[in-house]
NUDREN-708933 format. One record per residue (C-alpha): residue number from 0; residue in one letter; y, z negated, x negated. Coordinates in steps of 0.05 Angstrom, whole numbers, plus 5000, padded with zeros to 4 digits. Each point is the difference from the previous one (the first is absolute). Layout:
N
rec num->NUM residu->A yy->Y zz->Z xx->X
...
// end
This chain:
233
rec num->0 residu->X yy->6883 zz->2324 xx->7783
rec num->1 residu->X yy->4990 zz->4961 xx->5070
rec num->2 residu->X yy->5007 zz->5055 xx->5040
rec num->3 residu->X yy->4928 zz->4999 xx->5015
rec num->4 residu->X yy->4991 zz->4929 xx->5008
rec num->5 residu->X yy->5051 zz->4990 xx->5060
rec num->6 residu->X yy->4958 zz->5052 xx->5040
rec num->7 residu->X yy->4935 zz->4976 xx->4974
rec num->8 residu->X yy->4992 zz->4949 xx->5069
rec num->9 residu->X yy->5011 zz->5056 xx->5042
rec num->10 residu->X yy->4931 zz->5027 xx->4982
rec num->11 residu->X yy->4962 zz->4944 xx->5005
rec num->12 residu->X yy->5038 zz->4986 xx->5062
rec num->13 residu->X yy->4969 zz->5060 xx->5031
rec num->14 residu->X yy->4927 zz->4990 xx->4973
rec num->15 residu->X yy->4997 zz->4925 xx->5026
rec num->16 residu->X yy->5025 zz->5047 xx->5066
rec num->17 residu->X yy->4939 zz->5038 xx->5003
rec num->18 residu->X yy->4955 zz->4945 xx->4980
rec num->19 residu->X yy->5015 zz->4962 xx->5065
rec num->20 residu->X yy->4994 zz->5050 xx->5042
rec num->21 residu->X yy->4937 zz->5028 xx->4982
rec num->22 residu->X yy->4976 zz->4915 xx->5000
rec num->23 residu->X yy->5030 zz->5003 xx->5063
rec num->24 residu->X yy->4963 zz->5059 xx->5025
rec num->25 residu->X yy->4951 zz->4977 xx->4980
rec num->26 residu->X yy->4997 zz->4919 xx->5031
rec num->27 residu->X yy->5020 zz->5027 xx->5058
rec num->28 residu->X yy->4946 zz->5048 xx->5008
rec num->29 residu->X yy->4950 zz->4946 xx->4982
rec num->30 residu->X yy->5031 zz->4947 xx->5043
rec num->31 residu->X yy->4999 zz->5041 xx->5062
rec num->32 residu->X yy->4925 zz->5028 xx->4990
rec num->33 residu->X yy->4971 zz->4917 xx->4987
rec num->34 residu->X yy->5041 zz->4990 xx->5059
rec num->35 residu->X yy->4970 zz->5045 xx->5043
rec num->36 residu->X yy->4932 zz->5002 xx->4974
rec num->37 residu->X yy->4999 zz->4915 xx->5015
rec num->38 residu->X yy->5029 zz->5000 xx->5060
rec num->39 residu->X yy->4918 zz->5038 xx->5028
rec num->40 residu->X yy->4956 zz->4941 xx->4956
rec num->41 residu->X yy->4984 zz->4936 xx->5020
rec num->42 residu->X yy->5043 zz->4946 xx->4978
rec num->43 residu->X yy->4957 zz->4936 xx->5024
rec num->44 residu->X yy->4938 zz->4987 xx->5037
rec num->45 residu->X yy->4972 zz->4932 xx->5039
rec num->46 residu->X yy->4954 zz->4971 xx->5044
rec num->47 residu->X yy->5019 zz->4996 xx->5080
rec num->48 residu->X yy->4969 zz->4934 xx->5019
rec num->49 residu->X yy->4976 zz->4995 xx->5074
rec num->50 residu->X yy->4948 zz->4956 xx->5038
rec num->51 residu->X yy->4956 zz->5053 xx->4988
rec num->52 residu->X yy->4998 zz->4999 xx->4921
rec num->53 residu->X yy->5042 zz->5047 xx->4946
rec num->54 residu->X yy->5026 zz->5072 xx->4997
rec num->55 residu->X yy->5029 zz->5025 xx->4934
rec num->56 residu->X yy->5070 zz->5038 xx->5021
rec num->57 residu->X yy->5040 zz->5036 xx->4953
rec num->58 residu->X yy->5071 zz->5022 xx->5007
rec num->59 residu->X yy->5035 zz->5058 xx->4963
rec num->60 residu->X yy->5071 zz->5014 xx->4978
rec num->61 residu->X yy->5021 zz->5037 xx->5051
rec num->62 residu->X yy->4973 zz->4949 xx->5050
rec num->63 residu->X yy->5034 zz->4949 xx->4968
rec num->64 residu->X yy->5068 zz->5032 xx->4984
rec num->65 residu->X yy->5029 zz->5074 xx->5007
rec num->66 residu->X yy->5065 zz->4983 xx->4958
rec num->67 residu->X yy->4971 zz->5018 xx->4926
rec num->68 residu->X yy->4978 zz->5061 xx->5026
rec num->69 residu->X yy->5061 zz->5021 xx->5045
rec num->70 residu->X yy->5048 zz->4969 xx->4936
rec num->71 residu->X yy->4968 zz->5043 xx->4946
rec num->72 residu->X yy->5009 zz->5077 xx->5049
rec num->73 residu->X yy->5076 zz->4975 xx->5004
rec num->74 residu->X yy->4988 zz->4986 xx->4930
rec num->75 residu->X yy->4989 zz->5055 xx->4974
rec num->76 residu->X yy->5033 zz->5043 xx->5048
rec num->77 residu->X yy->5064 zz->4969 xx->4963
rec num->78 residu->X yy->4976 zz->5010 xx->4934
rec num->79 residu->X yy->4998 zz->5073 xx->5015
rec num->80 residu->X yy->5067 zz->4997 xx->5033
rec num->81 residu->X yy->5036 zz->4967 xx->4931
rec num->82 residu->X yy->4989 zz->5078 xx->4979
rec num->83 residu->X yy->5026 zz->5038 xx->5063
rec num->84 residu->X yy->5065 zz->4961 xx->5012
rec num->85 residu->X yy->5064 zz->4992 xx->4955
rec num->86 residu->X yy->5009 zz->4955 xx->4948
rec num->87 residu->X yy->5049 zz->4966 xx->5040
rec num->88 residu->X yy->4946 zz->4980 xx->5061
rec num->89 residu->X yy->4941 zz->4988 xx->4946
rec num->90 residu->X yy->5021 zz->4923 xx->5003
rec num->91 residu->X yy->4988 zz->4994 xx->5066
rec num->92 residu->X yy->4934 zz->5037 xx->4993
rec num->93 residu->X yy->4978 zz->4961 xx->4940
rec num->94 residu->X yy->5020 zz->4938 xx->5036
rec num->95 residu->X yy->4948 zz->5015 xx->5062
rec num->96 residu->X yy->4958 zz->5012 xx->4961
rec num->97 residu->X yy->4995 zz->4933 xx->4961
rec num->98 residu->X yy->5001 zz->4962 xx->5067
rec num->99 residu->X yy->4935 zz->5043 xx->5020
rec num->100 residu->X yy->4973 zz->4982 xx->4944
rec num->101 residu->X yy->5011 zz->4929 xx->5004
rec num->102 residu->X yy->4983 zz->4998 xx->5076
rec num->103 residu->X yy->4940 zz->5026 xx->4976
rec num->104 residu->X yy->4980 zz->4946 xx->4950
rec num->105 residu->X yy->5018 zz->4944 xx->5052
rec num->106 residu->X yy->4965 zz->5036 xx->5052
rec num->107 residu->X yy->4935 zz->4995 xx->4960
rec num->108 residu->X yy->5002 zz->4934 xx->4974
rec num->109 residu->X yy->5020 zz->4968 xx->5055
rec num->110 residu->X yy->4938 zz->5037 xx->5041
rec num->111 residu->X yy->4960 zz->4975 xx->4946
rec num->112 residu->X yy->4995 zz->4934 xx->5030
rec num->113 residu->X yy->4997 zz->5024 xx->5072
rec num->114 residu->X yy->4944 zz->4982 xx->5045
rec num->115 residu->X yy->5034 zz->5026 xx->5072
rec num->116 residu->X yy->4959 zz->5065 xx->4987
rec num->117 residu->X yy->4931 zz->4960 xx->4998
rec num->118 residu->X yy->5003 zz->4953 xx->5043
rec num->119 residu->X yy->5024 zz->5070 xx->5043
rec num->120 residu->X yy->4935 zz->5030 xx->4979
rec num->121 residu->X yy->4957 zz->4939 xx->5012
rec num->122 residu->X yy->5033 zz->4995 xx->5080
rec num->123 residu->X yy->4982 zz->5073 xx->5006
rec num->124 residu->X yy->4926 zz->4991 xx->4973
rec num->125 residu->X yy->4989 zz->4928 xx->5038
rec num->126 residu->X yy->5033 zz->5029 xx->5065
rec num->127 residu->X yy->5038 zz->4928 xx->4994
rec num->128 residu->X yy->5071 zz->4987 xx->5012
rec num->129 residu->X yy->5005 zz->4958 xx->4936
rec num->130 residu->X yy->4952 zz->5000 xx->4940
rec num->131 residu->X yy->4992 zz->4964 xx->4939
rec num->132 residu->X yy->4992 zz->5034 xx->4935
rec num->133 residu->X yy->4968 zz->4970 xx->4939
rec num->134 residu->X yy->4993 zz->5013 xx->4931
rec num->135 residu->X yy->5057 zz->5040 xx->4993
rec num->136 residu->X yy->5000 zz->5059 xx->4926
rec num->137 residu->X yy->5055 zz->5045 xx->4988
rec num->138 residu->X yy->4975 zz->5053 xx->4949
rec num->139 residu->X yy->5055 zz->5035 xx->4958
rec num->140 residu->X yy->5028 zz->5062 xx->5044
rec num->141 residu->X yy->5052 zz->4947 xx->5022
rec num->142 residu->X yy->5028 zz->4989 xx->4936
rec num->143 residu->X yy->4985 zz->5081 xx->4974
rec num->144 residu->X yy->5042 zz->5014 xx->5053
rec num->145 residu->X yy->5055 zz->4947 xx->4978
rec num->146 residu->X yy->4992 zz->5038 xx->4934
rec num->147 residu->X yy->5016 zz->5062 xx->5037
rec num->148 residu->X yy->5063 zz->4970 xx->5032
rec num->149 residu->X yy->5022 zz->4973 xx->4924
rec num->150 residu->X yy->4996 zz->5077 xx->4972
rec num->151 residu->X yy->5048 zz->5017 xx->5064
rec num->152 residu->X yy->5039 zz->4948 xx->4974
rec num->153 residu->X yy->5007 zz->5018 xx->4927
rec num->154 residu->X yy->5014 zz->5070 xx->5012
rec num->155 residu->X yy->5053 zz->4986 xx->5056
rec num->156 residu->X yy->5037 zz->4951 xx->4937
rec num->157 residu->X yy->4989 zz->5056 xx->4949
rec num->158 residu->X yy->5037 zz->5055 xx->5056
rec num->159 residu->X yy->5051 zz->4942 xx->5012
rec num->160 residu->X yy->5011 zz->4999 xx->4924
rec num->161 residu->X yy->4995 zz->5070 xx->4973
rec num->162 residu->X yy->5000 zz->5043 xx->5063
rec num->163 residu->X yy->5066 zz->5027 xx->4985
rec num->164 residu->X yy->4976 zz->5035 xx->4938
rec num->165 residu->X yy->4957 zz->5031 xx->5037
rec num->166 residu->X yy->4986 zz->5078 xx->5008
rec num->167 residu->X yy->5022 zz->5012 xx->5077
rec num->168 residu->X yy->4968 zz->5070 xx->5048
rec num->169 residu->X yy->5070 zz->5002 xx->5036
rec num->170 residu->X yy->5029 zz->5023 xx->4926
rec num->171 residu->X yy->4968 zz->5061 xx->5009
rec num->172 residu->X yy->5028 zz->5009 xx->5067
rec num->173 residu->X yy->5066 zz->4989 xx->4966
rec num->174 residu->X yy->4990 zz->5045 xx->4942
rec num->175 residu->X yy->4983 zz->5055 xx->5046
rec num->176 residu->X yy->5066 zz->4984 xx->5026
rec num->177 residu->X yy->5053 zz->5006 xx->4947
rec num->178 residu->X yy->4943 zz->5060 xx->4969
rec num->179 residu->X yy->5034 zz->5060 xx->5051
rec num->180 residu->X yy->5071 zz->4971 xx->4977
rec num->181 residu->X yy->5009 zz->5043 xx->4946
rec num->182 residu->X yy->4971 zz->5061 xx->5036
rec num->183 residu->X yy->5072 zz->4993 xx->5031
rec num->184 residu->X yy->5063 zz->5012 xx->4976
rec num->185 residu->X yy->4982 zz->4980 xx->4924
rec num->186 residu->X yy->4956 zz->5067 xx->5005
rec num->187 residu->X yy->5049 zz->5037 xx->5037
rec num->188 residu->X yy->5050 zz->4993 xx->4942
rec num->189 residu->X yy->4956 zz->5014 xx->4954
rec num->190 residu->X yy->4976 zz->5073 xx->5029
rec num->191 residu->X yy->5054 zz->5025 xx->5054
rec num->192 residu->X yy->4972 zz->5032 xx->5059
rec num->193 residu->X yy->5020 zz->5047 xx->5041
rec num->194 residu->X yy->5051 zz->4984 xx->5065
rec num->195 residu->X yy->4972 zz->4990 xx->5060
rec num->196 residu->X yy->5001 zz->5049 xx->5071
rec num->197 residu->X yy->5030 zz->4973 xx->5052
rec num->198 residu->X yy->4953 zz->5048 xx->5038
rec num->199 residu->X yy->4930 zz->4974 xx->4973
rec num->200 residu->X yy->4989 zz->4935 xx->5021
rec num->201 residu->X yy->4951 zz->4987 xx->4949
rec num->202 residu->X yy->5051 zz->5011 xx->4940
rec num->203 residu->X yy->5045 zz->4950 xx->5032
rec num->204 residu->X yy->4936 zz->4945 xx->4994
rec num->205 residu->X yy->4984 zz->5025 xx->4926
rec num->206 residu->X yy->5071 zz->4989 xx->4994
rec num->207 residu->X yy->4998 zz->4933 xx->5029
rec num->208 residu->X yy->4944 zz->4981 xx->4967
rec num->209 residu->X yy->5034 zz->5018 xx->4927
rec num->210 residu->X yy->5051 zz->4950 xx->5021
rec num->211 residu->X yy->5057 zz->5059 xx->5004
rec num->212 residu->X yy->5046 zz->5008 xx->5061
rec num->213 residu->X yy->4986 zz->5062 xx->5048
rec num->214 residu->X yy->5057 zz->5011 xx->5033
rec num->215 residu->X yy->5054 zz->5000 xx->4932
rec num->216 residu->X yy->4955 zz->5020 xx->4949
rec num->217 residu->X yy->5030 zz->5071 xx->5007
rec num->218 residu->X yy->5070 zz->4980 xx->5008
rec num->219 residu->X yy->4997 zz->4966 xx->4932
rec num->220 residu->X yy->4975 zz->5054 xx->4969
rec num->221 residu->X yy->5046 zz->5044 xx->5031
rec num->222 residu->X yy->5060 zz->4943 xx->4990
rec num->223 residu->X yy->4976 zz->5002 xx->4920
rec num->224 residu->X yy->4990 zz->5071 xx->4994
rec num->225 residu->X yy->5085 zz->5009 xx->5034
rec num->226 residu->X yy->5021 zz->4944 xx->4944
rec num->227 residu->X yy->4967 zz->5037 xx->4939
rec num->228 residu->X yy->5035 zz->5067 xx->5025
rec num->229 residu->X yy->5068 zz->4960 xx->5004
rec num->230 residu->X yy->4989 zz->4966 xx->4933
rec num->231 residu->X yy->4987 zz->5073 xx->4970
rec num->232 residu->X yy->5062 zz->5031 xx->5019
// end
């Protein structure tokens, strides 16, 4: 009568399993493309004050930090990586890529608030050494990107959590594997074959291949074949 409640977690288990990975997919996809797409936008513009008046200047996210960018390729290199290594190693993956993704979301608030790239801008435009900037805005690539970084982030915890369960490409590798095993000698008791000549090289790989011994496969045959006769008389 509880026989199907004790495995009843098992199946659940396994759906809460493939309903993190395909969130996971799925934030980290998103993550890396905000990423990448905010790291070519403007993030804040100014005014480059000079003795000669104003100059609007306008710095973009790559000018003002390549680490979002750079943090969500690793990113989601490793994502793809939880799939091609063991289940053993898939910690370590995971765990990269949750520091990308937090990298990431530091990276883009903290260049938020940075004005090194416009008053860079305004130097270049003045031909000054040093130039003011004034009336600083920071539009919202900054923090789309930090958005970005926080996907990375969520997915990286979500492999960390549930990457074992996981469905792994080296399985089939494996499978492959222990598949020719009972081509071997599991098939070669089933249906005997015929013993192999020592003067066709090729018979003695078949033979090989089977899993049989060459060289005494004939000997026992004869060896049985002398015992039966003995037995008899």
């Amino acid at each position: 009568m509880h026989a199907p409640s004790a495995h009843a977690p098992a199946p659940a288990g396994a759906r809460a399993a493939r309903r993190a990975l395909a969130l996971a997919l799925l934030c980290g996809a998103l993550g890396a493309a905000l990423a990448l797409l905010a790291s070519g936008q403007v993030w804040s513009h100014a005014t480059a004050s000079f003795a000669q008046g104003g100059l609007p200047v306008e710095a973009k996210g790559g000018d003002v930090t390549g680490l979002p960018s750079a943090l969500a390729l690793v990113g989601l290199a490793a994502l793809v990586a939880v799939f091609a290594v063991g289940r053993a190693v898939r910690v370590l993956v995971a765990a990269l890529l949750t520091l990308c993704g937090t990298g990431a979301l530091a990276a883009a608030l903290l260049g938020a608030g940075d004005r090194a790239a416009l008053e860079e801008k305004a130097a270049r435009a003045s031909g000054l050494a040093r130039t003011g900037v004034e009336a600083v805005q920071v539009s919202a690539w900054p923090y789309v990107s930090a958005a970005g970084g926080l996907l990375l982030l969520l997915a990286g915890v979500l492999a960390l959590r549930y990457g074992r369960a996981w469905p792994s490409m080296s399985g089939s590798a494996r499978y492959e594997r222990t598949g020719r095993t009972p081509r071997g000698p599991r098939a070669s008791r089933g249906a005997p074959s015929a013993p192999a000549d020592p003067d066709r090289p090729e018979d003695l790989w078949k033979a090989l291949d089977r899993g049989e011994d060459p060289t005494g496969g004939t000997e026992g045959t004869s060896a049985r074949a002398d015992g039966a006769d003995g037995g008899a008389a």
